[in-house]
N, C-alpha and C positions, 0 to 999 in steps of 0.2 A: 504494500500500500504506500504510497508516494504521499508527499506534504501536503499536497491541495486535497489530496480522498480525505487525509488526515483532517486539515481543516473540516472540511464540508462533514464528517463525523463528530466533531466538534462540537458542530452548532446545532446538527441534529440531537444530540445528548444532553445540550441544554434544552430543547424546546418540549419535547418529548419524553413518555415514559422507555423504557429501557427497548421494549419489544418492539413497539410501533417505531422509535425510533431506526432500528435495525431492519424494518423492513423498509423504509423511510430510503434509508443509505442504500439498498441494493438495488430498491427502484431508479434512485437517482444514477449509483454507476451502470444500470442497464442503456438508463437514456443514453448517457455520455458514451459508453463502448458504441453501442449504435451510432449516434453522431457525427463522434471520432474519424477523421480521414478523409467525410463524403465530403465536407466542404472546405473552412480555412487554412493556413496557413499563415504564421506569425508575418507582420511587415517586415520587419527584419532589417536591420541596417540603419532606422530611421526614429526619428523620436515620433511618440502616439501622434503630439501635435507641435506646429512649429507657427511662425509668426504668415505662416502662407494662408494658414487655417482661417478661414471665417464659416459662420454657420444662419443660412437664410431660413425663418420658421415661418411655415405657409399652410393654408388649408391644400389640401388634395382637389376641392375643386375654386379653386382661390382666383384661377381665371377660366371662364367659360367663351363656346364660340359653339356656334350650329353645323361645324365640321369636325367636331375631332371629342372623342372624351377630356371630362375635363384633365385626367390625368396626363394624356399626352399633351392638348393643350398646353396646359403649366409647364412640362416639359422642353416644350418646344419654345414657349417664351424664352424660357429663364435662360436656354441654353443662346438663345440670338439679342439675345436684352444683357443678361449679365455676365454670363460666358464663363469666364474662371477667376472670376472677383472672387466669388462666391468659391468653397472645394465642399461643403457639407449643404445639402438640405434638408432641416426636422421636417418630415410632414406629419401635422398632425391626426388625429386617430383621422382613418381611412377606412373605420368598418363601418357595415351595416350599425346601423345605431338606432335609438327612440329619442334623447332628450340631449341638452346639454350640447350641442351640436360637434358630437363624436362623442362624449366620453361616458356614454351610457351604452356600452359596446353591446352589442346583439351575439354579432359573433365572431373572435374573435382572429379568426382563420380565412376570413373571407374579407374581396374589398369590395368595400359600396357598390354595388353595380352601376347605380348613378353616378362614379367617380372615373369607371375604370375598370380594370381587371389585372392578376398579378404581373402580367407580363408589360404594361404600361407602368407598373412599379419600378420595374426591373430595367425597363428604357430610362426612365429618369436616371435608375443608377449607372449607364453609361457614363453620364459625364459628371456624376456630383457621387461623392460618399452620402449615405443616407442615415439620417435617424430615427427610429421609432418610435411610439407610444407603448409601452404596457401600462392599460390601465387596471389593473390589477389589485387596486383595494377592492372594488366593487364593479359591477357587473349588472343589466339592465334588467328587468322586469321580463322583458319580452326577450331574454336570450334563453339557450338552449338548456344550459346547467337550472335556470331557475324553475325553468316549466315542469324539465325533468324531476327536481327536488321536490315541488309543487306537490307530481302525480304520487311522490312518496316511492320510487326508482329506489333503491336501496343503493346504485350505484352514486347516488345522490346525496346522499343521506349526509346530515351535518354539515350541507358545502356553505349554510346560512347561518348568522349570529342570531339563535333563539336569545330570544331578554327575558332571564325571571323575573316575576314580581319584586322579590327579594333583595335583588342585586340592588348594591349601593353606587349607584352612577353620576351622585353628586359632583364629584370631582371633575368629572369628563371636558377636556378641553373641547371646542365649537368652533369649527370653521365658520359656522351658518348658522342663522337664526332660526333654520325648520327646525321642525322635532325632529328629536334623536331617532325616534323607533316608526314603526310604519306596520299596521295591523293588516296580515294578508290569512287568506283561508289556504290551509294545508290538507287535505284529506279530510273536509269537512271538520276541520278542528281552526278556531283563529288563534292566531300565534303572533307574537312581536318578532318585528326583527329589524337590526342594527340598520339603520339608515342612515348614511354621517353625511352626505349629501343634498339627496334629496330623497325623496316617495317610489321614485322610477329608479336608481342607484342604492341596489342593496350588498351591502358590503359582505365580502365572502370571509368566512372563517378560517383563518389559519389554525385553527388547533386543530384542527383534521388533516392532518399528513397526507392525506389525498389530495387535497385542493394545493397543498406546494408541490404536490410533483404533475401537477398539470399545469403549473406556472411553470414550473423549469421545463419542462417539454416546450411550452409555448417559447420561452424563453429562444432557446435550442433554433424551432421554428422559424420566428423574427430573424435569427443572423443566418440560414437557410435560406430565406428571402430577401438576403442583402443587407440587412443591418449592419451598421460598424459602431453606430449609439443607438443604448436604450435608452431610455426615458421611465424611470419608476414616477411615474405620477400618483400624486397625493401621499406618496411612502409614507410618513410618520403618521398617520392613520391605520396603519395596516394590523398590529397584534390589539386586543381589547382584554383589557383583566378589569372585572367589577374592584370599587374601592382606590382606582387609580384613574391621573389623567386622560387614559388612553390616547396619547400620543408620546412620540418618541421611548419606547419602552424598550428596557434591553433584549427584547424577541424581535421586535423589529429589524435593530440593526442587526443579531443574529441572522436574521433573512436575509439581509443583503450580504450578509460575508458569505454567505454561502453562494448567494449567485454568483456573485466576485470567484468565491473560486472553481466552481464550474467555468465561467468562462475564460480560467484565466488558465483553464485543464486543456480545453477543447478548443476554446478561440479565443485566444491571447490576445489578438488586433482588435477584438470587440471590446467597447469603454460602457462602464454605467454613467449614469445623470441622475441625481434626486431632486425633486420638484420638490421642499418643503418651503412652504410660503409663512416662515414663523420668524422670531427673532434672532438676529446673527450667533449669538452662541448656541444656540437652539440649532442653527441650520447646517453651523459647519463640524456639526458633530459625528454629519454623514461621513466624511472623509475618512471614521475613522481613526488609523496611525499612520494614514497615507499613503497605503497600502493593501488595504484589505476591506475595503468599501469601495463608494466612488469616485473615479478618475475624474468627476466633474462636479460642482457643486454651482445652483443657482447661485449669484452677485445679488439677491434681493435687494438691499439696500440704494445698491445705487441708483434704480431709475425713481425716489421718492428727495434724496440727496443730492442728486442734480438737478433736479425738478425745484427742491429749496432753495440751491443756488442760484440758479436764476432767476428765479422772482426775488429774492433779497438783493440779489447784486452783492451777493458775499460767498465768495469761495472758501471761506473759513471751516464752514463743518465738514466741510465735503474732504477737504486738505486734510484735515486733523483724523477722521476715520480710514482718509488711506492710508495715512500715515503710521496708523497703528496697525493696517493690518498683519494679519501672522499667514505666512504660505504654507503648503501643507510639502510634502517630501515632491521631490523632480516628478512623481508617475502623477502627481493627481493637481490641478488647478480650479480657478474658478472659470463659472460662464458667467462672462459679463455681458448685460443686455438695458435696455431702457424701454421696449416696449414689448407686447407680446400681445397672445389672443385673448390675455384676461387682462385688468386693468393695473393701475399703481398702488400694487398692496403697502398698506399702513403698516402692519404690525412687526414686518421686519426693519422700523425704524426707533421702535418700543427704547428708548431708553442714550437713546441717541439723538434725535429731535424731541423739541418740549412738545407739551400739548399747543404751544401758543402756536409754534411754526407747523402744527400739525392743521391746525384750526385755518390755520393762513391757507393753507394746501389747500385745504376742501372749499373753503369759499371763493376761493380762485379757479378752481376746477368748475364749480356753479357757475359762477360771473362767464366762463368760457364756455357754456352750451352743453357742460358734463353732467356725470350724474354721481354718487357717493352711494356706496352698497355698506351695511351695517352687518355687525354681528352681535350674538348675546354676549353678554356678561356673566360673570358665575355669579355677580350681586343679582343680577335680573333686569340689571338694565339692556346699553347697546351702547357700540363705541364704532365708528368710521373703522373699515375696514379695506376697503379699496375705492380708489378715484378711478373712474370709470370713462373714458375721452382719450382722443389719439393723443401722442406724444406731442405733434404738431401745434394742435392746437389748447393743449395744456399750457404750451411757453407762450402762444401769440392769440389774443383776441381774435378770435374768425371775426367778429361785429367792426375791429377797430379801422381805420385810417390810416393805418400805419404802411408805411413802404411794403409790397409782398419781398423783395428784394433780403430786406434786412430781419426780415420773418424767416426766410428759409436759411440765412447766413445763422438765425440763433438757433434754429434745427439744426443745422450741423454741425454749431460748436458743440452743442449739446453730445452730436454722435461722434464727435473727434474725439470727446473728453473721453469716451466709452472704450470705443476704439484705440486709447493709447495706454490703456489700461493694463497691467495686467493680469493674462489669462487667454481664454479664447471667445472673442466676440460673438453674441448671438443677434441676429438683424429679423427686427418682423418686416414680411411681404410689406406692409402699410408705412411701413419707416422707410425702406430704401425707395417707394412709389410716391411718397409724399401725400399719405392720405389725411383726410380733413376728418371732423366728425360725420358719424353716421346717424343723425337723430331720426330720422325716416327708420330705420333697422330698430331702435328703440320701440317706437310708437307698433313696430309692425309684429312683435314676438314678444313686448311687454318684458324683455331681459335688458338690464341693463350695459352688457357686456357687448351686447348686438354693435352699440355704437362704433366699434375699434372691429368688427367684422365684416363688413360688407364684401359682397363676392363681385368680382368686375370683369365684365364683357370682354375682349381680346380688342375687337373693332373700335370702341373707345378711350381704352385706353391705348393702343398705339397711334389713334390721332393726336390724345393729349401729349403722348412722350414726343411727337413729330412737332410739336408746337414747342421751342425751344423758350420762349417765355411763360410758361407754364409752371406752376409750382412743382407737376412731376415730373416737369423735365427737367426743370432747374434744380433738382432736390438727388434726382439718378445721377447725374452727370457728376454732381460734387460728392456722390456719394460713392462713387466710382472712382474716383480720385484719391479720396481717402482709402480706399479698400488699397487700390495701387500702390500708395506711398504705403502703406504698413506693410506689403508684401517685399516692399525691398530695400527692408534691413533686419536684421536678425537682432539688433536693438528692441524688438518688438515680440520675438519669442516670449512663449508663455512663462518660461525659465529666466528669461534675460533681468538684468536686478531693474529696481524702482525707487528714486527717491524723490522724494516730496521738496518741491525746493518753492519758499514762502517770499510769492512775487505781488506780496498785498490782497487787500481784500478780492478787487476786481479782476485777479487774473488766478485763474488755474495754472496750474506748472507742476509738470514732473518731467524726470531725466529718466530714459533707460538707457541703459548700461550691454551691451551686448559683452559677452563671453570672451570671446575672441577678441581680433585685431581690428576689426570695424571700429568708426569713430561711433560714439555714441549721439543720443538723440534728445534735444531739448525741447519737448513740449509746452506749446505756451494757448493759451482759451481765454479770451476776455469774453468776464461772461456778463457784462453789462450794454447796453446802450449806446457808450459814450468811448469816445476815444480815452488810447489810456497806454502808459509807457511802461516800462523796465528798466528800473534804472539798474548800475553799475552794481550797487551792492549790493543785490537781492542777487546777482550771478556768483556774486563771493564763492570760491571752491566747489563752482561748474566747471568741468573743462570742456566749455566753449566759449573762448576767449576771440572767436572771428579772427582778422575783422569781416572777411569774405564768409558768407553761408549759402548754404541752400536750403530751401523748401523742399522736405519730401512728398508733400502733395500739389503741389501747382510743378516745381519742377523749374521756379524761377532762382535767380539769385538776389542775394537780401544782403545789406551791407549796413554794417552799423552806423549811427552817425559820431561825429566827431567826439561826443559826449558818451559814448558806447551804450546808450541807451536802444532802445529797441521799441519803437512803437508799435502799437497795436488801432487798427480804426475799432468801431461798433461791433460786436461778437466775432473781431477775426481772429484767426487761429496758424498757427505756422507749429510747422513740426521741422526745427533746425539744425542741421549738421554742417559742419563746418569743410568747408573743401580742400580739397589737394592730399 
């Protein structure tokens, strides 16, 4: 028995009584012998990820046309629109589904017929690495496991969380203000069962050894089908023990060491991702030892921390949190991102912004056309839980007057800041297209998330990208520059170091440091309004001392003035190395 069998026996012997666990482990090396051989092979030669890496997160049918499924559609855009800006695309869930638009999966082996079919997956993966969803806490009403458990299937049996009366569930942490439980009829008997969701989203039981070894088959399955990233969505929900918060429990992260080392048995090139949308110590617990969890952990923080920054016109917190942060060992980084298909969660900023600047957020989200999603309390009240409106139009009044010009300039310092980050970038479809709100998508499915989803025609939007004054053409084009200028310099590796150099309130600044013999890279983001310089002694023990530089994203040359100062107009941004 070799290290990782050992692991993965491990965690089955915590989770499990002795017997079941043992049968537990010979199901799982069954999966894995079968597995073994038919498909990957380690990358070899190469780190997981490098500063080449970005990752574009899109619906499966995210552009439609009356000629092509949307899957090939999308395909066929991204590959003559973005081309190899982009090396990863997450698409999200792609199955039949009921609610939630995808994550209430039906079934989990099949894709949408409305989207597609596997081999339109598998086209995408010609020219982009792919990442998947498992959404694996919970599972829909109308899939196949529930109907069968339903009819009382004995092969079914236990795959749902029955609720005693009894059970002390006081404690239980809430994503969401529905009720916890959801009263469905089982063989003519009504029963509660775990709903952390919603009503149509019933969470499956892991204390049944059965239902994990149908996740690691599925598991197995996905990188079969081309995965290179999973996606454990809503992870720290997944183990439930009455009398605790049920989240983040040590069964949980037992589960994921154990996917970890299945796939690190069978397919080593394959990386995890945990979606936990809670507070930073809370979230980067997934990592693990850096080692033995996920190679990637959501950047929660930042897209609610840059979102503060610019409406204050103070790079102060945003500076002071990178500056603390802690990187986890070379195999495992973070994904930094600032929008996504859900909105700007609150809670991963708990303790890091006040409630004042939190208040500020949300009424500013209002004032720009958004909407604010609540959650319970364990007092009974409710507290702002996600701001709900495109990244766009979070930073810039859609109502106001103001230049579009200098509107799309503070979208991209916003995505520069992201971008120079490190880690490995993640871009929603709507950020790198430049989309507005969607209040029509609101009014039309009563979700407030609708607003940041809207699905767009093929035929209209490549007129608007052809219209080179256009916000989504003016927003691709700079967005495509920066993807370029990060790609070439190894200063930008997810490895590469990061220091926070303090260029005053109005200006972001950090230095990466590449490894090697490359000159390093001076990042600079004014993230206000207003013109605004750098003087002499905020560069104090940078080595970039000029006087000649360049721009890695425009690709011009920049020269200091006499005073070695360095200006900046209204949210510009220069990523500077010094030549020769």
């Amino acid at each position: 028995m070799d290290a990782r069998e050992l692991r993965i026996r491990e965690q089955l012997e915590y989770l499990y009584e002795p017997e079941a666990a043992e049968r537990a482990f010979a199901g799982i090396r069954g999966l894995m012998e079968d597995f073994a051989g038919k498909q990957r092979l380690p990358r070899g030669g190469r780190d997981r990820f490098t500063e080449k890496d970005a990752v574009l997160i899109t619906y499966g049918d995210q552009v439609r046309s009356a000629d092509n499924t949307p899957l090939r559609t999308g395909s066929e855009f991204l590959k003559n629109t973005v081309g190899d800006e982009v090396s990863i695309v997450h698409l999200l869930p792609f199955f039949p589904y009921s609610s939630d638009d995808g994550f209430a999966v039906k079934d989990y082996r099949s894709v949408n017929p409305d989207y597609g079919n596997w081999a339109d997956v598998q086209e995408l993966g010609k020219n982009f690495d792919l990442m998947f969803d498992a959404v694996i806490n919970h599972v829909s009403r109308q899939s196949k496991w529930f109907r069968r458990y339903r009819k009382g299937d004995p092969g079914y049996e236990n795959f749902f969380l029955e609720v005693d009366e009894d059970w002390d569930l006081s404690r239980v942490v809430r994503p969401r203000d529905n009720p916890l439980t959801v009263e469905v009829e089982v063989e003519g008997e009504e029963k509660k069962l775990w709903s952390t969701f919603s009503s149509d989203q019933l969470d499956l039981n892991y204390g049944n050894p059965e239902v994990l070894l149908r996740i690691v088959d599925l598991l197995l399955f996905y990188v079969g089908q081309g995965a290179k990233i999973i996606r454990l969505d809503a992870i720290a929900y997944l183990w439930k023990k009455p009398g605790t918060t049920c989240i983040h429990l040590e069964e949980t992260h037992k589960v994921i060491r154990l996917f970890r080392a299945v796939l690190d048995s069978v397919a080593p090139d394959v990386a995890l991702i945990t979606e936990t949308n809670v507070p930073h110590e809370q979230n980067v617990s997934y990592f693990g030892d850096g080692t033995n969890e996920a190679q990637l952990v959501y950047q929660f923080p930042l897209p609610p921390l840059v979102l503060d920054a610019f409406i204050t016109g103070d790079a102060g917190r945003l500076r002071d949190w990178v500056g603390d942060l802690e990187y986890p060992a070379s195999e495992a980084t973070f994904f930094n991102f600032l929008a996504s298909h859900d909105g700007i969660g609150l809670r991963p900023v708990e303790g890091i912004l006040t409630d004042r600047a939190i208040d500020r957020m949300v009424e500013r989200t209002r004032q720009h056309g958004g909407y604010v999603s609540y959650r319970a309390d364990p007092e009974g009240g409710s507290s702002p839980y996600e701001l709900n409106i495109s990244y766009f139009d979070a930073l810039s009044d859609p109502e106001s007057e103001e230049r579009r010009e200098l509107q799309v300039r503070r979208f991209l310092c916003s995505q520069a800041i992201m971008l120079a980050l490190r880690g490995v970038p993640g871009i929603y479809f709507h950020s790198l297209f430049g989309s507005r709100n969607w209040k029509q998508g609101v009014e039309k499915t009563g979700r407030k998330r609708s607003i940041n989803r809207k699905k767009l025609e093929l035929s209209r939007l490549r007129r608007e990208l052809n219209d080179r004054n256009s916000v989504r053409s003016r927003v691709l084009r700079g967005y495509k520059e920066l993807l370029s200028g990060r790609k070439s310099s190894s200063a930008f590796h997810p490895g590469a170091e990061q220091v926070v150099v303090d260029a005053g309130s109005e200006i972001f600044a950090i230095l990466r440091r590449p490894s090697g013999s490359e000159k390093p890279v001076l990042c600079l983001h004014n993230i206000t309004g207003e013109s605004q310089s750098l003087s002499p002694a905020s560069l104090e023990g940078v080595e970039i001392t000029g006087p000649e530089l360049e721009d890695l994203i425009t690709g011009r040359s920049f020269a200091m003035d006499k005073s070695g100062e360095i200006g900046l107009s209204p949210c510009e941004f220069l990523w500077l190395r010094e030549v020769g």
